[in-house]
C-alpha positions as CSV (number, residue, x, y, z in Angstrom):
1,X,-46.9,-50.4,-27.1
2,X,-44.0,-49.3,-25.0
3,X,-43.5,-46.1,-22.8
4,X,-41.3,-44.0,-21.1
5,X,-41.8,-43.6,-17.8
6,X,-40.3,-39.7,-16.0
7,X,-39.5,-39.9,-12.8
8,X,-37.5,-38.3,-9.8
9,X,-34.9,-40.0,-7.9
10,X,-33.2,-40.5,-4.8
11,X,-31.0,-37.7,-5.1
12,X,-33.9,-35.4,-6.6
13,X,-32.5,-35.6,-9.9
14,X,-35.3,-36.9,-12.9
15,X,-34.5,-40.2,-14.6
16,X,-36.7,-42.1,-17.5
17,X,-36.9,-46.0,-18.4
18,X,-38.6,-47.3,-21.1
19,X,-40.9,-49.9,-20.8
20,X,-41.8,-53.0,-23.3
21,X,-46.2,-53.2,-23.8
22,X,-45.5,-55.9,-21.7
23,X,-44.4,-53.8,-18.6
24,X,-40.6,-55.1,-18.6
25,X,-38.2,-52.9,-18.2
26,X,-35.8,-52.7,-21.4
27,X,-33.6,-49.9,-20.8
28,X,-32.8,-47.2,-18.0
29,X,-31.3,-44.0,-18.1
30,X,-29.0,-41.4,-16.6
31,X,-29.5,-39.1,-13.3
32,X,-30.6,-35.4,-14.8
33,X,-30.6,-32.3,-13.0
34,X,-33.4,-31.2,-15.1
35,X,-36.4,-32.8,-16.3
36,X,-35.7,-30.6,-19.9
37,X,-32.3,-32.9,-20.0
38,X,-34.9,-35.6,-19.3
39,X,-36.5,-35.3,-21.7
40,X,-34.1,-34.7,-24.7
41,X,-32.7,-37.9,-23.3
42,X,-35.9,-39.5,-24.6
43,X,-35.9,-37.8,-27.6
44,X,-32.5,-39.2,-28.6
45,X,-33.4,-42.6,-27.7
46,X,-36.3,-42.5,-30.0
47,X,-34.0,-41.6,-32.7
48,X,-30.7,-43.5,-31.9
49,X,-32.5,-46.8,-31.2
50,X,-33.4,-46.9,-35.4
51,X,-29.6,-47.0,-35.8
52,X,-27.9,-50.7,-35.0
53,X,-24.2,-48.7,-35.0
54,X,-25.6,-47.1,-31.6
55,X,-25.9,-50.2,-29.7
56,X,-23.0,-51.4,-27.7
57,X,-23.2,-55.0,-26.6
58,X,-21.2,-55.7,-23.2
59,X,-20.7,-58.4,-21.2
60,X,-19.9,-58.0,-17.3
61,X,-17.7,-59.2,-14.7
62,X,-20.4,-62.0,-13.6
63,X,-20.6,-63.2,-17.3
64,X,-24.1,-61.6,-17.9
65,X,-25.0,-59.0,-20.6
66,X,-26.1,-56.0,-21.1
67,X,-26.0,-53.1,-23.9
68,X,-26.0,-49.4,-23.7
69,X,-27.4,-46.8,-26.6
70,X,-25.4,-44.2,-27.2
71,X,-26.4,-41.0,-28.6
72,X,-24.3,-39.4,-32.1
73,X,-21.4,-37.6,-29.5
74,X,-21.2,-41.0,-27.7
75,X,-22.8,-40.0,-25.1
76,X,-24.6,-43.3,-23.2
77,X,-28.2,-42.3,-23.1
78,X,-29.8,-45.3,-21.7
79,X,-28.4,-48.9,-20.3
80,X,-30.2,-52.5,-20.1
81,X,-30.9,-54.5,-17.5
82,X,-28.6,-58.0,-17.5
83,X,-29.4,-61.0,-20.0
84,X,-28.0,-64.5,-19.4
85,X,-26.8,-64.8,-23.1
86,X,-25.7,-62.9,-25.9
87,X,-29.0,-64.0,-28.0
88,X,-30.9,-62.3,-25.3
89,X,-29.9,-59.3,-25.4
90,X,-30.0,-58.8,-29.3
91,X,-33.8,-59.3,-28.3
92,X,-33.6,-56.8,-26.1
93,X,-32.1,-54.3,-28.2
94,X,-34.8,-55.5,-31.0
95,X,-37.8,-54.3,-28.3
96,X,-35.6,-51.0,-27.9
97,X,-35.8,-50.6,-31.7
98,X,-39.3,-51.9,-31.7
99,X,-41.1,-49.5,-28.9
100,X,-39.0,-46.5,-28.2
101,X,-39.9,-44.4,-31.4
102,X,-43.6,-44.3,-30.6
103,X,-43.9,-44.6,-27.1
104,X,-45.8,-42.3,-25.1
105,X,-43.7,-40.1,-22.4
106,X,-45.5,-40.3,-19.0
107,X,-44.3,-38.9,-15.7
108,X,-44.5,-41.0,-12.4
């Protein structure tokens, strides 16, 4: 079962990444000024990642690729780490689907 893990940041600002049951990493979010904005950002990854339109698949400058959720207004609410190949990162989007909408929120 996945989680979302709170926690501050260089800058003092809060942050969250969700983790796969397996402990990996599978998407990261903004820097908030308050943990409230947080944790709405959580809240609208639970219920974006149910919707395949939210997903944008992108590929970078080095050829890797990675996707970003975006919330109803467009907003990006959470980015991936790099995959090699496209394949890989439908999978990763898949565990985002899989584990956000019942993972437990726990602060670091």
């Amino acid at each position: 079962m996945g989680k979302f893990e709170i926690y501050n940041d260089a800058k003092g600002g809060f942050r969250f990444r969700l983790k796969a049951g397996n402990g990996q990493v599978i998407l990261a979010s903004q820097g908030y000024k308050e943990k409230a904005g947080c944790t709405n950002g959580i809240e609208s990854v639970k219920k974006n990642s149910q919707d395949s339109a939210r997903f944008e698949t992108l590929q970078s400058k080095s050829d890797d690729w990675y996707f970003n959720l975006k919330s109803t207004n467009g907003q990006i609410v959470g980015t991936s780490q790099m995959y090699s190949s496209e394949s890989a990162v439908q999978n990763g989007i898949d565990s985002v689907g899989n584990n956000a909408p019942d993972a437990e929120i726990v602060e670091k």
